[in-house]
MARVEXLO-849033 format. One record per residue (C-alpha): residue number from 1; residue in three letters; x, y, z. Coordinates in pm, whole numbers, plus 50000, padded with zeros to 5 digits. Each point is the difference from the previous one (the first is absolute). Layout:
BEGIN
TORFI   nr  rest     c1     c2     c3
TORFI  NUM   ala      X      Y      Z
...
***
This chain:
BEGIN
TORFI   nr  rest     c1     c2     c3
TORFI    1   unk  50000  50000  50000
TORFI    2   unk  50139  50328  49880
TORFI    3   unk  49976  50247  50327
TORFI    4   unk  50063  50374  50137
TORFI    5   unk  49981  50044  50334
TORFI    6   unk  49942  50404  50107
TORFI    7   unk  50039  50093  50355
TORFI    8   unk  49727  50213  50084
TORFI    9   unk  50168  50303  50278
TORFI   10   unk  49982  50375  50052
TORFI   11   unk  50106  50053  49652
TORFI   12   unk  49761  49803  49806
TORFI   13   unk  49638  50100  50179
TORFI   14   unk  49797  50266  49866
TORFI   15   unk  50164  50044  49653
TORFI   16   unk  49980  49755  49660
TORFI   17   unk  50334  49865  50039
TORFI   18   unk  49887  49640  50078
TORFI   19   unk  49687  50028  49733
TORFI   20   unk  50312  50089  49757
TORFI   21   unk  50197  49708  50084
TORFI   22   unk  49661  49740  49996
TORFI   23   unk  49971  50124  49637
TORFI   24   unk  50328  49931  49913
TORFI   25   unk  50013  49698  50166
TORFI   26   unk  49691  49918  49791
TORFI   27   unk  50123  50078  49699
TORFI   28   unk  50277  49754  49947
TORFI   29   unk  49801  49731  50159
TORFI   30   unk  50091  50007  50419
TORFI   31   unk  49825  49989  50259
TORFI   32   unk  50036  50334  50235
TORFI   33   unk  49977  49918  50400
TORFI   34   unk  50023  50295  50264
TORFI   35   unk  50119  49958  50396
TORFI   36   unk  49931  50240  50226
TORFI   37   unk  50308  50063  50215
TORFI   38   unk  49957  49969  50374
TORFI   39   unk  49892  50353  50126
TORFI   40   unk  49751  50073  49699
TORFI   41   unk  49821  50305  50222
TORFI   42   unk  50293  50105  50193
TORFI   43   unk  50242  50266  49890
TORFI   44   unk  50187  50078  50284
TORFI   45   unk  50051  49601  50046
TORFI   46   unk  50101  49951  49636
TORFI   47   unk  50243  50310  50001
TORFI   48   unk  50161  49818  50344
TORFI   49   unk  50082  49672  49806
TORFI   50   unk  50114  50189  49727
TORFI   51   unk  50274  50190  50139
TORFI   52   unk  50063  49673  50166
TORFI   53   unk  50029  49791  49641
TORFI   54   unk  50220  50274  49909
TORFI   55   unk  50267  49988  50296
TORFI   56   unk  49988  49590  50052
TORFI   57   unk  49873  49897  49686
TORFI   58   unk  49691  49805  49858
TORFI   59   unk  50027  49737  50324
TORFI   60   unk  49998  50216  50289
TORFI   61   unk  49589  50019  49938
TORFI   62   unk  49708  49817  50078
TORFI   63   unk  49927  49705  49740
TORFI   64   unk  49783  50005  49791
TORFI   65   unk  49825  49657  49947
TORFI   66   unk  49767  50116  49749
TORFI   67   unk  50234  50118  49800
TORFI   68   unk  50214  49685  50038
TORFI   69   unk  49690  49811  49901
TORFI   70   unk  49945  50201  49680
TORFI   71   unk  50354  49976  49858
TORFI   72   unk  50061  49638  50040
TORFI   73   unk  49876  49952  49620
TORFI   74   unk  50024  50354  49858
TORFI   75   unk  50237  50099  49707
TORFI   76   unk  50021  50374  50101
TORFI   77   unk  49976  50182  50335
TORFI   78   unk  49953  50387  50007
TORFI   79   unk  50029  50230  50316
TORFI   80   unk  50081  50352  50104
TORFI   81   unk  50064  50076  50324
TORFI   82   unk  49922  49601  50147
TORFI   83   unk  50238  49775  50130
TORFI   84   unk  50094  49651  49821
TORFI   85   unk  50099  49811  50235
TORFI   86   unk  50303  49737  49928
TORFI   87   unk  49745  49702  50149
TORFI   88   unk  49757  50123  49698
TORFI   89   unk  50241  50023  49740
TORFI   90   unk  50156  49618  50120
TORFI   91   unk  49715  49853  49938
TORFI   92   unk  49899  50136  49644
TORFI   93   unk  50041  49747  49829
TORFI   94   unk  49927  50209  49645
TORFI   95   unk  50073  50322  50045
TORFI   96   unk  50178  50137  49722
TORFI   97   unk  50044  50399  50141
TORFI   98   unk  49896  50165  50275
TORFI   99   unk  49924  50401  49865
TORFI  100   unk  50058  50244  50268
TORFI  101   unk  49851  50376  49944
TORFI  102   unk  50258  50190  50154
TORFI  103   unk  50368  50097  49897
TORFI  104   unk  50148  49821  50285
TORFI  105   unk  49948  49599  50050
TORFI  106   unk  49982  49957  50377
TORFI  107   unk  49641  49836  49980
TORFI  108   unk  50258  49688  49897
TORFI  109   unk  50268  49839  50138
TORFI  110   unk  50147  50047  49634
TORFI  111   unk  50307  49692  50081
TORFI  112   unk  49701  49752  50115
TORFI  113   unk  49806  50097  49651
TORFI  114   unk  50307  49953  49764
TORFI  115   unk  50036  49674  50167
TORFI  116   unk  49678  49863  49890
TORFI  117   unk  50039  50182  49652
TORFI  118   unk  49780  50233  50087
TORFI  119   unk  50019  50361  49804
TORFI  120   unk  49989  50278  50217
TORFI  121   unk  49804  50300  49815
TORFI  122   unk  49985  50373  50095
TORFI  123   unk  49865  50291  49890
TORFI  124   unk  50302  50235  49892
TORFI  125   unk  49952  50354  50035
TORFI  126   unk  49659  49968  50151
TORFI  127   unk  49997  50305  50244
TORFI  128   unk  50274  50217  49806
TORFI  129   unk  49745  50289  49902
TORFI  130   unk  49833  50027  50332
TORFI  131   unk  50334  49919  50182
TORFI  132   unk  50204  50234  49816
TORFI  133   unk  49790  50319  49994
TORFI  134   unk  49963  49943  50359
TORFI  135   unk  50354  50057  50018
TORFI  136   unk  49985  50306  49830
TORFI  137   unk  49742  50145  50167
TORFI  138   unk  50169  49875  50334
TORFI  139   unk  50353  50195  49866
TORFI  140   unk  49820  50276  49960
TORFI  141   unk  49779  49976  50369
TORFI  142   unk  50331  49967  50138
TORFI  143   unk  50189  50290  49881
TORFI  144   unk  49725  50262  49942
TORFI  145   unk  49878  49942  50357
TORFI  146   unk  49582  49923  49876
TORFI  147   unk  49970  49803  50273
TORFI  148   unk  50178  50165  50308
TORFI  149   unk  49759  50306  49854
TORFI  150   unk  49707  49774  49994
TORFI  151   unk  50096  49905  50367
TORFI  152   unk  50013  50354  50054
TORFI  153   unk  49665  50117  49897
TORFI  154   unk  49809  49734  50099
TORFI  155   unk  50115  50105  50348
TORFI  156   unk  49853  50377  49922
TORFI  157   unk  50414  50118  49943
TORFI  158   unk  49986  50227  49722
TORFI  159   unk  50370  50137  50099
TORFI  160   unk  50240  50056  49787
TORFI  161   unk  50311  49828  50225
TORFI  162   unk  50245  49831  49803
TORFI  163   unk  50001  49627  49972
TORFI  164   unk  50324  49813  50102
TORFI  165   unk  50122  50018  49595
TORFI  166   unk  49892  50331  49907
TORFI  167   unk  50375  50101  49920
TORFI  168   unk  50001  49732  49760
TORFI  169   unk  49643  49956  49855
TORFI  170   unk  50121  49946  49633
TORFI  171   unk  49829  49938  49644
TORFI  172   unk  50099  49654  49836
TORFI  173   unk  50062  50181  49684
TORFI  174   unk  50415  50005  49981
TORFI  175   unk  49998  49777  50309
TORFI  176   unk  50205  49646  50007
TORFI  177   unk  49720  49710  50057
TORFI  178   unk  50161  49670  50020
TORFI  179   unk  49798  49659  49968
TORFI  180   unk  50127  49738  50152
TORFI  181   unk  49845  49722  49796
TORFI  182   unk  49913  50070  49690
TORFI  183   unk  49718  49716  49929
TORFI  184   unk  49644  49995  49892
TORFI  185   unk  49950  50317  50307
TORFI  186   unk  50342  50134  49939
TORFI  187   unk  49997  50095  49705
TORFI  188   unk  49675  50146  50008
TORFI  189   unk  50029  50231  50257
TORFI  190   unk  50372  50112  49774
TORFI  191   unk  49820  50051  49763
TORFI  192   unk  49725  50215  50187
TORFI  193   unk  50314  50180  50134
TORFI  194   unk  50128  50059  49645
TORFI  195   unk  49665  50183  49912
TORFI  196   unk  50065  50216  50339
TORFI  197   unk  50382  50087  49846
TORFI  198   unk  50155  49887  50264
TORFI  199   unk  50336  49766  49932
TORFI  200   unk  49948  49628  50070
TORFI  201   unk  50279  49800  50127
TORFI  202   unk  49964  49640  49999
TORFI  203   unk  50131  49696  50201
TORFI  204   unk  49891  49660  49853
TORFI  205   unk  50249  49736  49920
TORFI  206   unk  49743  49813  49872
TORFI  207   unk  49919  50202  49743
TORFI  208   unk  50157  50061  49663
TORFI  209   unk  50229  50344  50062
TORFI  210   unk  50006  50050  49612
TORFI  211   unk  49617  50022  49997
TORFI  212   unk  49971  50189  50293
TORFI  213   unk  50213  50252  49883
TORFI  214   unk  49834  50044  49684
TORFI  215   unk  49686  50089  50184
TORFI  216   unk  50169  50301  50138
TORFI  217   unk  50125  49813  50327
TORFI  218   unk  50305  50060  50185
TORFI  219   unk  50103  49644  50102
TORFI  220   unk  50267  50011  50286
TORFI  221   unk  50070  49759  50322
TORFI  222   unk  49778  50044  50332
TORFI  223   unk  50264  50181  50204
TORFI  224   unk  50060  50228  49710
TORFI  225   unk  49632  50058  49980
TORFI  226   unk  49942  50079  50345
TORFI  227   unk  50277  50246  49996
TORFI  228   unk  49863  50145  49697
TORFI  229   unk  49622  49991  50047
TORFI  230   unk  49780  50312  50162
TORFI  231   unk  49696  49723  50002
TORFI  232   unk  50049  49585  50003
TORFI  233   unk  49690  49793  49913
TORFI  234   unk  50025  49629  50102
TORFI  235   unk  49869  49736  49800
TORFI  236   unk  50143  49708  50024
TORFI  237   unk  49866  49595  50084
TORFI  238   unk  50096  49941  50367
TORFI  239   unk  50251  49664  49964
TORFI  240   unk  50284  49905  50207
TORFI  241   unk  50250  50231  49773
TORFI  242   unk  49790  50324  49985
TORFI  243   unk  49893  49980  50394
TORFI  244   unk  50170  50282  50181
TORFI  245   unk  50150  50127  49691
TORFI  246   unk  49987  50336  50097
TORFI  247   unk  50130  50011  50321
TORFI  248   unk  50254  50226  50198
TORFI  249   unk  50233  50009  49744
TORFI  250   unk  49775  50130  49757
TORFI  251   unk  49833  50250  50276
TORFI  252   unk  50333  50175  50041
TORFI  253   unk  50057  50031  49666
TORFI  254   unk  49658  50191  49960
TORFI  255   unk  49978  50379  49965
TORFI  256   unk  49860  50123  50347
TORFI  257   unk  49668  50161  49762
TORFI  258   unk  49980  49678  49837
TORFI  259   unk  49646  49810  50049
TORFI  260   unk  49975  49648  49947
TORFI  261   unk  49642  49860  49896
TORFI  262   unk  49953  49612  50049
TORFI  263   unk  49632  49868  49834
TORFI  264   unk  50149  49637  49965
TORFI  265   unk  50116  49783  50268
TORFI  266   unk  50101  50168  50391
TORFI  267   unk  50313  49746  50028
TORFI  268   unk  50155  50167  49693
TORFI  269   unk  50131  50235  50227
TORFI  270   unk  50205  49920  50327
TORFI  271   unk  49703  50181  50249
TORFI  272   unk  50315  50061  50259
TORFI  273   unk  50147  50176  49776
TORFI  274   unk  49698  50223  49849
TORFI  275   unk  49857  50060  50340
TORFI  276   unk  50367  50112  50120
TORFI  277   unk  50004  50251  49675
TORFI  278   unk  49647  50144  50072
TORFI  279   unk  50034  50062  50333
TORFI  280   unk  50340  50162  49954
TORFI  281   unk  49912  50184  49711
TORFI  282   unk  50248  49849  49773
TORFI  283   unk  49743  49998  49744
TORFI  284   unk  49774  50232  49896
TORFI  285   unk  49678  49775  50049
TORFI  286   unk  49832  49673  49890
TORFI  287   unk  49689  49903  49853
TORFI  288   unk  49915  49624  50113
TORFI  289   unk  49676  49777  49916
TORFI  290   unk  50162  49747  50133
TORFI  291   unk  50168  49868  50341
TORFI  292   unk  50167  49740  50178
TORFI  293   unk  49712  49936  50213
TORFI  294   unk  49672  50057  49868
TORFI  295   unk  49799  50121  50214
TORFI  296   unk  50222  50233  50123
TORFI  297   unk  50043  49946  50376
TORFI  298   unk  49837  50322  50260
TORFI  299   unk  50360  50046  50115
TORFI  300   unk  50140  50055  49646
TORFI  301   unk  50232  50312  49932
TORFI  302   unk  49841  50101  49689
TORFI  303   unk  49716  50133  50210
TORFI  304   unk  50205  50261  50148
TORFI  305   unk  50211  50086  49647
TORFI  306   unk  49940  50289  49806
TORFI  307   unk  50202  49903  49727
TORFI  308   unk  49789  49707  49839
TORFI  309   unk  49700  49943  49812
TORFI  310   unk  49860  49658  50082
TORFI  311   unk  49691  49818  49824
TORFI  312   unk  49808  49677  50094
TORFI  313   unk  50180  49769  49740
TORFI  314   unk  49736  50159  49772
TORFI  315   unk  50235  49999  49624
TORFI  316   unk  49838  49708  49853
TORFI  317   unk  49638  50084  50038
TORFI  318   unk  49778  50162  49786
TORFI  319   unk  49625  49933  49889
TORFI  320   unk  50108  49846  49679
TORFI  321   unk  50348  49834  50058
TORFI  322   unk  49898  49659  50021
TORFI  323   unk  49801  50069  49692
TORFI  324   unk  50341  50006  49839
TORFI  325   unk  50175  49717  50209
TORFI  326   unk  49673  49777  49813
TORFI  327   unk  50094  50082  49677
TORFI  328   unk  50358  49904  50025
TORFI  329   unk  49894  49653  50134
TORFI  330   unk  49664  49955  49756
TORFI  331   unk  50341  50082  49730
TORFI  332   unk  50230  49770  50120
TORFI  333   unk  49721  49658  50042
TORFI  334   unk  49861  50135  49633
TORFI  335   unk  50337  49968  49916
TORFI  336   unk  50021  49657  50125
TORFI  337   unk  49711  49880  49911
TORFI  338   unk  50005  50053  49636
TORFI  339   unk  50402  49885  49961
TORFI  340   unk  50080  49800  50294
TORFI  341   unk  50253  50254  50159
TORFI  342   unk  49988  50209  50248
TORFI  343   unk  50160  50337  50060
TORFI  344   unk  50141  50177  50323
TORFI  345   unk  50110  49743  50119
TORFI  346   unk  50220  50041  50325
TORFI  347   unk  50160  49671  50063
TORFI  348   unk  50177  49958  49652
TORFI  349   unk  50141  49703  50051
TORFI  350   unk  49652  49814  50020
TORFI  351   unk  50000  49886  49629
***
């Protein structure tokens, strides 16, 4: 029996996305089953075992039998922000690919999946338009002070008192912006930067410098760039060799106006480090959506900073990003289905 399995979450309720995939499914002849995950009506319990999937991987949640059930004889298993489990995957027997609607694959214990054969697919730039003008808009939050005078006037303070970077409240126009991580968001918001005429520096070594400097880049190493930059935008994955990658080294390097903006992953940057910069003024600010620990504890010492903008890990969302995140997916099974196979796919070596 030919077989999709969609795992019904947060994501999927209220919109067409699984009536798109049923019709697809239909189309070439499978039959479509949806699961709901395990805290259908609860948000607040759902976003709790999410941030757990994301720190201890697809295991460290509660099992989800039903699911289990479902995928023993499917050919295809589609999520987006559920867990699939390594018990789950063990024991499907026919699963071909498991199609995760996200960027990042921690829904899967990836090494378990390529062990069974199993293709891993994701959703390349899903969130790099809603992501990436976030940035921009955070950038600009950060260094024209809209929200300290927000703050301000919704506390009935009209006054005119400077803010702690009124000596160097700058345009981007002339400015050096560097991007660390020049990938689907990267280059996006370099590009956005290009149309503001400011000068983009760029730190990718995974990127083709050639190319990148035909766009109008300036491609230099990270120490260079953080010695060189007036803004730096993070973007890169979070692994084991871009953790901590900018760290004290990189912080002393920084001009003390410099603001650094991270929308990607909080242990990018060594927080002993950044929090030692802030609250000595080394830098000239930061604009953060994301942290080491989410929530942020009571006791935190961003609450008493006045050189940060903070937001609620908010760069992803918008009303109609997973709109977009469907069509990459509906793409890459159409893509399947019609010439046996498959795109995006993150564990390569699964032939």
């Amino acid at each position: 029996m030919k077989k999709i399995v969609i795992i019904n979450d947060v994501n999927t309720r209220g919109n067409d996305s699984i009536e798109r995939f049923q019709k697809l499914g239909e189309e070439f002849g499978y039959t479509v089953e949806t699961v709901d995950d395990l805290c259908s009506d609860s948000m607040e319990e759902f976003a709790e075992w999410f941030l757990k999937m994301e720190k201890e991987g697809p295991d460290a949640v509660p099992f989800n039998e039903a699911l289990a059930k479902a995928v023993e004889d499917a050919e295809i298993v589609v999520t987006a922000m559920s867990a699939l489990p390594s018990k789950a995957i063990d024991h499907a027997a026919d699963l071909k690919a498991a199609c995760i609607m996200r960027s990042g694959v921690e829904n899967i214990n990836l090494e378990n999946a390529s062990k069974h054969g199993i293709k891993v697919i994701n959703a390349p730039g899903r969130l790099a338009v809603p992501v990436s003008e976030f940035t921009v808009g955070l950038m600009i939050a950060e260094m024209k002070n809209i929200a300290r005078s927000h703050m301000r006037i919704m506390n009935h303070d009209f006054s005119d008192d400077e803010f702690c970077n009124t000596d160097y409240t700058v345009n981007l126009k002339g400015k050096n912006v560097g991007i660390v991580g020049c990938g689907a968001v990267g280059r996006r918001v370099a590009n956005i930067m290009k149309a503001f005429e400011a000068n983009v520096l760029v730190y990718d070594p995974f990127c083709d410098k050639e190319a990148l400097e035909k766009e109008g880049f300036h491609v230099m190493e990270l120490n260079e760039l953080c010695r060189e930059s007036d803004v730096i935008s993070v973007h890169f994955r979070l692994t084991p060799d871009t953790k901590g990658m900018i760290g004290r080294e990189q912080f002393a390097l920084m001009k003390p106006t410099c603001v650094l903006i991270n929308t990607a992953r909080a242990g990018l940057v060594d927080e002993n480090a950044m929090m030692d910069a802030l609250t000595n003024h080394k830098i000239g600010g930061a604009g953060l959506d994301v942290f080491h620990q989410e929530p942020l504890p009571d006791d935190h010492p961003f609450y008493t900073m006045d050189n940060v903008t903070l937001t609620g890990h908010l760069a992803g969302w918008s009303s109609n990003a997973f709109e977009m995140t469907v069509d990459i997916m509906i793409h890459a099974l159409r893509h399947y289905l019609e010439t046996g196979e498959w795109i995006n796919v993150v564990n390569k070596e699964v032939l």
